[in-house]
C-alpha positions in Angstrom: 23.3 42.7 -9.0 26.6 39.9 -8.7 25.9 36.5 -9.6 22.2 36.1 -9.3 22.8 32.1 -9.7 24.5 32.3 -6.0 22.0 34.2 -4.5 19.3 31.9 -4.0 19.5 30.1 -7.5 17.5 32.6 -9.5 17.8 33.6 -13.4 17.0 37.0 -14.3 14.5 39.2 -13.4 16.6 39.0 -9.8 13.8 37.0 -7.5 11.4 35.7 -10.4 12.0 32.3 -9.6 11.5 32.7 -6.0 8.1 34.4 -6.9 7.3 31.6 -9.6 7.7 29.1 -6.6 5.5 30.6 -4.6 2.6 31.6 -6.3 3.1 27.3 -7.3 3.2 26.7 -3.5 -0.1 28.9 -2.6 -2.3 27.6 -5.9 -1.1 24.1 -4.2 -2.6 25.1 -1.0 -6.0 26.3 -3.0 -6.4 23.4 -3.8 -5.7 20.9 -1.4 -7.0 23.1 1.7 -11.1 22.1 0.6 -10.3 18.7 -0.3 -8.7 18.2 2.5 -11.9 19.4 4.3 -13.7 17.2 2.2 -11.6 14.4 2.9 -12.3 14.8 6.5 -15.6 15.4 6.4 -16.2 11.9 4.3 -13.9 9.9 6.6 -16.2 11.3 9.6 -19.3 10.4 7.9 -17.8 7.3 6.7 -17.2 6.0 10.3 -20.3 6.8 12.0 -22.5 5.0 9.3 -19.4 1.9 9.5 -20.4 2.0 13.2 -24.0 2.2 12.5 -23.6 -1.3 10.4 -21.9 -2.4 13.4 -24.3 -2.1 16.1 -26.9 -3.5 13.8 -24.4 -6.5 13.5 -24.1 -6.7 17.4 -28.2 -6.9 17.8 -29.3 -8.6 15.0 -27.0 -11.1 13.8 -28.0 -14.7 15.0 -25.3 -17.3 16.0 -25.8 -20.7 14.4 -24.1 -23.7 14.5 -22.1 -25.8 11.8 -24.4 -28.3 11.0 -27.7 -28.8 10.3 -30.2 -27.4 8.4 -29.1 -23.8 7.1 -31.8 -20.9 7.9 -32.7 -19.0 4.9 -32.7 -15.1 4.6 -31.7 -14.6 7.9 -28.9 -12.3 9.1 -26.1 -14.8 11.1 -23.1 -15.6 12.2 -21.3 -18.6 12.2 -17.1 -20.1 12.9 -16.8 -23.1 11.5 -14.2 -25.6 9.7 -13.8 -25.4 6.0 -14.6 -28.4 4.3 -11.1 -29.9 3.2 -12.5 -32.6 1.3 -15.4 -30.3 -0.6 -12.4 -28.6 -2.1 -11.1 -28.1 -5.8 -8.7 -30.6 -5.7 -5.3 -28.8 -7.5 -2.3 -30.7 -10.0 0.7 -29.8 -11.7 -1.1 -30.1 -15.1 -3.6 -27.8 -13.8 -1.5 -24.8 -14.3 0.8 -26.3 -16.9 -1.7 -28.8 -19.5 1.1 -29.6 -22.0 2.1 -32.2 -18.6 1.4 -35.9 -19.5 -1.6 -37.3 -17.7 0.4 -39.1 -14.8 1.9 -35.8 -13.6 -1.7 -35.0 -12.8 -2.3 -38.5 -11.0 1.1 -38.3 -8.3 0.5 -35.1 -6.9 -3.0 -33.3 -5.6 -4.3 -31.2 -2.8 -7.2 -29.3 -2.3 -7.3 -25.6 -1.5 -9.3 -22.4 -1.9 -7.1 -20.9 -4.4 -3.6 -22.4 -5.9 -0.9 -20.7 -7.5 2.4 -21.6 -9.4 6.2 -19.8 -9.5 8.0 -21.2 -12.0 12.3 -20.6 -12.2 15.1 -21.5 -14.0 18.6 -21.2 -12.3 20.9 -19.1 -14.9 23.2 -16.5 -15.5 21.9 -13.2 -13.9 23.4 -9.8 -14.9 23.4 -6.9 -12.6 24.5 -3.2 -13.0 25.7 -0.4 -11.2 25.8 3.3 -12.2 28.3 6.0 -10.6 28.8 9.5 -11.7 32.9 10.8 -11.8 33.6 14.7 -13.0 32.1 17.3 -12.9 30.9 19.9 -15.6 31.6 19.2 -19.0 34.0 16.0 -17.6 30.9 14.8 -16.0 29.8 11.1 -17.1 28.2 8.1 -15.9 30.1 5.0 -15.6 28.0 1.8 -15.3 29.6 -1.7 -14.4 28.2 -5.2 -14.8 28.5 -8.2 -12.9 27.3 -11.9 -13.4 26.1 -14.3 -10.7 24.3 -17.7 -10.8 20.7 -18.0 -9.6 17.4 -18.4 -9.8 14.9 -16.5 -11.8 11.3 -16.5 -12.6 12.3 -14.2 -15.9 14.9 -15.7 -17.8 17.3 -13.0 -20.1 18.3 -15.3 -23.1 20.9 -13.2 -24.7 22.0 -9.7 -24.8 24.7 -9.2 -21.9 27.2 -6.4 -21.9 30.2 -8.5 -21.1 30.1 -11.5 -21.9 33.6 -12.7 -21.0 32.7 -11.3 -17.3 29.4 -14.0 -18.1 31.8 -16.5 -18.7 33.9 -16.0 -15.8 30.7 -15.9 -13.5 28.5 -18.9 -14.9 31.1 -21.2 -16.8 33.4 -20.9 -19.3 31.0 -22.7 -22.0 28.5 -20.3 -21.1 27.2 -18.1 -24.2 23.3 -17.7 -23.5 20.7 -18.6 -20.8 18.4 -21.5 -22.6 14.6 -21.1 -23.0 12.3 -22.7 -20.4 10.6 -26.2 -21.3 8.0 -25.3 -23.9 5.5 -28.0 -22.0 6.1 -25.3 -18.7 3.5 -22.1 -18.0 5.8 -19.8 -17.1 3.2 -17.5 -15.8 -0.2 -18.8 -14.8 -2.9 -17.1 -13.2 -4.3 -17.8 -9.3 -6.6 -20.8 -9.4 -9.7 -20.7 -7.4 -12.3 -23.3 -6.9 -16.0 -23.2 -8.4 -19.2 -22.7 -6.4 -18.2 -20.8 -3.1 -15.9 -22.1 -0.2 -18.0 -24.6 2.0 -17.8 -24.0 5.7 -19.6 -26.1 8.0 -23.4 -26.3 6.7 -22.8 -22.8 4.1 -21.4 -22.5 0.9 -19.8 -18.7 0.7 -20.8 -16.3 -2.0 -18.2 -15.6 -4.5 -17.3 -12.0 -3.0 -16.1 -13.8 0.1 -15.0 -17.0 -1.7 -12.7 -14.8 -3.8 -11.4 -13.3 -0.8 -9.3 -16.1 0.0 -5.6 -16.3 -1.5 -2.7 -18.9 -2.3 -0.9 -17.9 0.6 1.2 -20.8 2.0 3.6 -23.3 0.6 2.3 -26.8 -0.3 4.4 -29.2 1.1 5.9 -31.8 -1.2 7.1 -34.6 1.2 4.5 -36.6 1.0 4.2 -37.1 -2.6 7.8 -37.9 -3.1 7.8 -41.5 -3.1 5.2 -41.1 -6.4 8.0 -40.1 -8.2 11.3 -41.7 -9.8 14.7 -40.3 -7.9 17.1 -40.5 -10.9 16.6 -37.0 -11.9 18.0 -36.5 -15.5 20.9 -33.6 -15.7 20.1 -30.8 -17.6 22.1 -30.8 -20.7 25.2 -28.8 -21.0 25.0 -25.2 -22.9 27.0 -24.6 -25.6 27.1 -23.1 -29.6 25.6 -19.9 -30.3 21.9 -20.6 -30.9 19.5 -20.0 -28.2 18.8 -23.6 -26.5 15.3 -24.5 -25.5 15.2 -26.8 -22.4 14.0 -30.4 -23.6 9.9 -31.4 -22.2 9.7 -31.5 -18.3 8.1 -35.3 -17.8 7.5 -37.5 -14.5 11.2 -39.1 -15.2 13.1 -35.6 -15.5 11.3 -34.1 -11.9 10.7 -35.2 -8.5 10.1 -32.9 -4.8 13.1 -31.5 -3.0 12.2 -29.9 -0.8 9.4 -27.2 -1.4 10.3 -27.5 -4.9 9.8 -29.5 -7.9 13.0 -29.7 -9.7 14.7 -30.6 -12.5 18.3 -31.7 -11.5 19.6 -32.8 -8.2 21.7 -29.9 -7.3 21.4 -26.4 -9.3 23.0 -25.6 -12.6 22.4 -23.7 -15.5 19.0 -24.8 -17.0 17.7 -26.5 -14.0 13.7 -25.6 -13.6 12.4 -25.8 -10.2 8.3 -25.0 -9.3 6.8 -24.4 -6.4 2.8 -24.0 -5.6 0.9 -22.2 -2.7 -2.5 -22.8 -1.1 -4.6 -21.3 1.0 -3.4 -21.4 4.6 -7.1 -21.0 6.2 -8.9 -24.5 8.3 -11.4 -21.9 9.8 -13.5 -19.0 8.5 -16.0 -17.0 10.8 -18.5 -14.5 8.7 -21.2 -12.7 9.3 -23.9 -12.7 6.2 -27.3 -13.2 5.1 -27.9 -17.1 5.0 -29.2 -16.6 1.8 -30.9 -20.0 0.6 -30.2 -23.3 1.1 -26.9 -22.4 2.4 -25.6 -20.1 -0.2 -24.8 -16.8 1.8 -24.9 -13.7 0.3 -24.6 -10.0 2.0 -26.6 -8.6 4.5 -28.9 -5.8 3.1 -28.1 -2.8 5.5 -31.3 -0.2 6.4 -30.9 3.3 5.3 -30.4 6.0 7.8 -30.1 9.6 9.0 -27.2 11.0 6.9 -26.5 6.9 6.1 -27.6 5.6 2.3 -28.6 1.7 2.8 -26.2 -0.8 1.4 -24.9 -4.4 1.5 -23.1 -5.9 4.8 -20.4 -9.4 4.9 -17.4 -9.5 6.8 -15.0 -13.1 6.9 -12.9 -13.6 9.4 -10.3 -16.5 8.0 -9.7 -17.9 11.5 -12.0 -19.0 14.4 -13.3 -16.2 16.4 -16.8 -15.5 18.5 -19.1 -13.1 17.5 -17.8 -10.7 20.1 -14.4 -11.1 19.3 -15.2 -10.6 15.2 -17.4 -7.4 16.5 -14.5 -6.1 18.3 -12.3 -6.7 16.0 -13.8 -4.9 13.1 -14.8 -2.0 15.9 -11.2 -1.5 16.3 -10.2 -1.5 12.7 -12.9 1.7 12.0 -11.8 3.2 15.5 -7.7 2.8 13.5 -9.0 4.2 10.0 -10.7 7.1 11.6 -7.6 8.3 13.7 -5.2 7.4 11.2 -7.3 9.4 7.9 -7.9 12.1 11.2 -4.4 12.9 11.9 -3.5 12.9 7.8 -6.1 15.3 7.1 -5.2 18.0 10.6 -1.7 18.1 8.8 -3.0 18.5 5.6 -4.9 21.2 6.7 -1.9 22.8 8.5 0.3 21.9 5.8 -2.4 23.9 2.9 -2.5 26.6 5.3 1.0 27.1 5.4 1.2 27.3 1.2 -1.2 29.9 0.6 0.5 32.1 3.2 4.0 31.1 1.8 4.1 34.0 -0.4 4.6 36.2 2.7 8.1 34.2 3.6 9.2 34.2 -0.5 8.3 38.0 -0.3 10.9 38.4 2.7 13.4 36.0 1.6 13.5 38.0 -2.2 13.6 41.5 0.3 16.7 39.6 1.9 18.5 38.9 -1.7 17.9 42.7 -2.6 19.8 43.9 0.6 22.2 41.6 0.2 23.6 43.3 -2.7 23.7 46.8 -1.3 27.8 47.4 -1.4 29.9 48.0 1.7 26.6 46.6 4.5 25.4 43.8 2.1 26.8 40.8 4.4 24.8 42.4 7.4 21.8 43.3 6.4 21.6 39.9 4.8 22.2 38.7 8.3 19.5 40.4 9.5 17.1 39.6 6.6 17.6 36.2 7.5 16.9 36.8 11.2 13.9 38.2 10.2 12.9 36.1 7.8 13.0 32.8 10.4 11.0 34.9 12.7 8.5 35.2 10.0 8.3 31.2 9.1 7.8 30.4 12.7 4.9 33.3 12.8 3.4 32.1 9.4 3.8 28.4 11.0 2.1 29.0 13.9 -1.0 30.7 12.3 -1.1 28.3 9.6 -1.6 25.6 12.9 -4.3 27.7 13.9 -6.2 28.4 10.9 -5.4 24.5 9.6 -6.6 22.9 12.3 -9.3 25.0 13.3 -10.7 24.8 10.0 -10.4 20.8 10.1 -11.6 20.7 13.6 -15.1 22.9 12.5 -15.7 20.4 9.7 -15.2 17.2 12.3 -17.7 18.6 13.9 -20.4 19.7 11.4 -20.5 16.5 10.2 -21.2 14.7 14.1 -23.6 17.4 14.9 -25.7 16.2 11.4 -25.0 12.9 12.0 -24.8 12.3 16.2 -25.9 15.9 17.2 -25.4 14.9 21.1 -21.7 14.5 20.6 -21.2 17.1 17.6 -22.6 20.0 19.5 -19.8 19.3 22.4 -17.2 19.3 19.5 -18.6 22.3 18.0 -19.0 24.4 21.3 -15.1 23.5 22.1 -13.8 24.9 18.4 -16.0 28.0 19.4 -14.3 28.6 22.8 -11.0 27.7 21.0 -12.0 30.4 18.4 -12.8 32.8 20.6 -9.7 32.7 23.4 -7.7 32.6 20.2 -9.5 36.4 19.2 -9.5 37.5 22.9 -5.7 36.8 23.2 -5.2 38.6 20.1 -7.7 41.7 21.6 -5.5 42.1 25.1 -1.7 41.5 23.7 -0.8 45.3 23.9 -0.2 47.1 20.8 2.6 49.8 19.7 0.4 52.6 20.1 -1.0 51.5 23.8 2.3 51.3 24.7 3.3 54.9 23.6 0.4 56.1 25.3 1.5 54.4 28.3 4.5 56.5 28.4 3.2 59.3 28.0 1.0 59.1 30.5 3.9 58.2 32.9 5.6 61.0 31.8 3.5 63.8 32.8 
């Protein structure tokens, strides 16, 4: 049979592994043909009743003002500001409590939600992998390099070259130090008690929690609170692992967006920076709940629709049409993108179960292929026939795919919006049918023999 290994990469039995590949390929497309379908069929019914909550939001949602007297249990909507000063009001020794007291004093804001990045600028090692040889000379060869900068995860010891270290970050250089013991390297996002207050509301905590530490807090205006002789970081040196001494209100001050330790970077310099909420405005539609505590909008069951809870936030200013429109759009997006996924799917599960039918002629091809003397050629023409076959096999994988996805589309609008899914289902039928007529009318080998016949005598 010649070198099996360069005909198509099987082991013996000649073709095995061509045949192990695809029966693999059709079990594939088994299984992922119906839940592909089922896929679909949930992302239709997922966007009618998401459309069904909308239109209930469009008539029945009342727009109220910012201040006042809140309305209780009514379905509303409201764009309002959030109330700056009503805010958790956030400090350096929240997110790090071994900070003296006065580091808690010189520097506040108030946010939604808070968050902290600590660094440390140090030695940073960095490898690269390449493969040389081949065969049994074949080996990996990694390289290291050294650079300094900063880091939220500090790697105290344990570098592969350590003169290369040295050469990068400082010739007295023989470990990265340990961050201040007095520093949370990593904290948690903070978020502030008792629901975000906008305008006369207070917003439950599924909303409330909605709102992340999203923008930088600016750290000019608290510099003058703090002393600008900066202590340096001490110098590394010896061979035991150095832990950074306490950060205090005399060894760190704001530059920049950053709370640092040293003037300019060096090894063992500490810089943090914190993050708050961006949003001034927030436009929702809820249930006013009571006494201004909003909570979600209990939704109405309906035909093919199970009932359920309704609250969108919008974390900008918007008008009830535009925050209708704009969550219209977003369900019109999902269904077209999880629509087009699921037609290729289809095609795509389609075109593995019928892949055995290309493996079969591809295997056919290896066989001739080693017939002596015509081999080369037949091989040719194997592979001729073989494309032919993919595109055939492609195309009526289309077919079936996409016919199959289109029929479940529309099942599930004619149970849920019959008006509409009867016009989808009555164009899949005409599809289905032109697609049998065309293959009724294309003449066959035996029409056309008769044919000739006929013309003969």
């Amino acid at each position: 049979m010649g070198d099996e290994d360069g005909n198509g990469g099987d082991s013996a039995p000649f073709g095995i592994e061509k045949a192990k590949s695809a029966l693999c390929c059709c079990c594939l497309g088994i299984v992922l043909l119906p839940a592909m379908l089922i896929m679909l069929g949930s992302n239709e019914k997922g966007y009618v009743c998401r459309d069904k909550d909308l239109i209930y939001a469009d008539t029945s949602a009342n727009e109220v003002g910012c201040t006042g007297t809140p309305p209780n249990d009514q379905f509303v909507f409201f764009s309002c500001e959030i109330e700056t000063s009503k805010l958790r009001s956030f400090t350096l020794r929240d997110f790090n409590p071994g900070f003296e007291a006065d580091l808690g004093t010189y520097m506040a804001f108030n946010s939604t939600a808070a968050s902290q990045t600590v660094e440390m600028y140090q030695c940073m090692e960095s490898s690269a992998s390449k493969k040389t040889g081949s065969g049994k000379d074949a080996k990996t060869v990694t390289t290291y390099s050294n650079r300094l900068g900063w880091n939220s995860q500090v790697k105290e010891t344990g570098f592969h070259d350590l003169t290369a270290a040295k050469a990068a970050c400082g010739t007295n250089f023989a470990f990265n130090p340990k961050y201040p013991t007095n520093v949370a390297v990593s904290s948690p996002t903070k978020r502030m008690d008792g629901g975000v207050p906008v305008g006369m509301f207070k917003l439950h905590a599924t909303l409330s929690d909605s709102f992340q530490a999203d923008t930088k807090v600016s750290l000019g205006a608290f510099a003058s609170e703090f002393v600008n002789n900066v202590g340096a970081a001490p110098v590394i040196t010896g061979a035991s692992q150095q832990t950074m001494p306490l950060i205090t209100k005399n060894k760190i001050r704001p530059i920049g967006d950053f709370f640092m330790t040293c003037e300019t970077p060096h090894l063992g310099c500490v810089r943090i920076s914190l993050k708050q909420n961006g949003a001034t405005y927030a436009s929702a539609l809820v249930n006013s709940g009571t006494g201004g505590n909003t909570a979600s909008q209990p939704t109405k069951s309906s035909w093919g629709c199970s009932s359920g809870n309704f609250a969108e936030l919008f974390k900008s200013k918007k008008t009830k049409a535009e925050a209708l429109s704009s969550l219209k759009s977003g369900n019109n997006s999902s269904l077209w993108a999880m629509r087009i996924i699921g037609v290729l799917l289809c095609w795509a599960a389609v075109f593995c179960c019928m892949y055995p039918i290309i493996a079969a002629f591809d295997i056919v091809g290896d066989y001739l292929g080693e017939v002596p003397c015509v081999g080369c050629l037949l091989k040719m023409i194997a592979d001729i026939v073989e494309t032919l076959v993919k595109i055939v096999v492609c195309c009526m994988s289309c077919s079936f795919g996409c016919s199959c996805a289109f029929f479940v589309i529309a099942v599930v609008w004619v149970v849920m919006r019959p008006t509409v899914g009867i016009f989808l289902l009555i164009t899949v039928v005409v599809l289905t049918v032109g697609a049998f007529l065309l293959m009724k009318f294309v003449p066959k080998k035996g029409d056309k023999v008769e044919i000739e016949d006929e013309e003969a005598s």
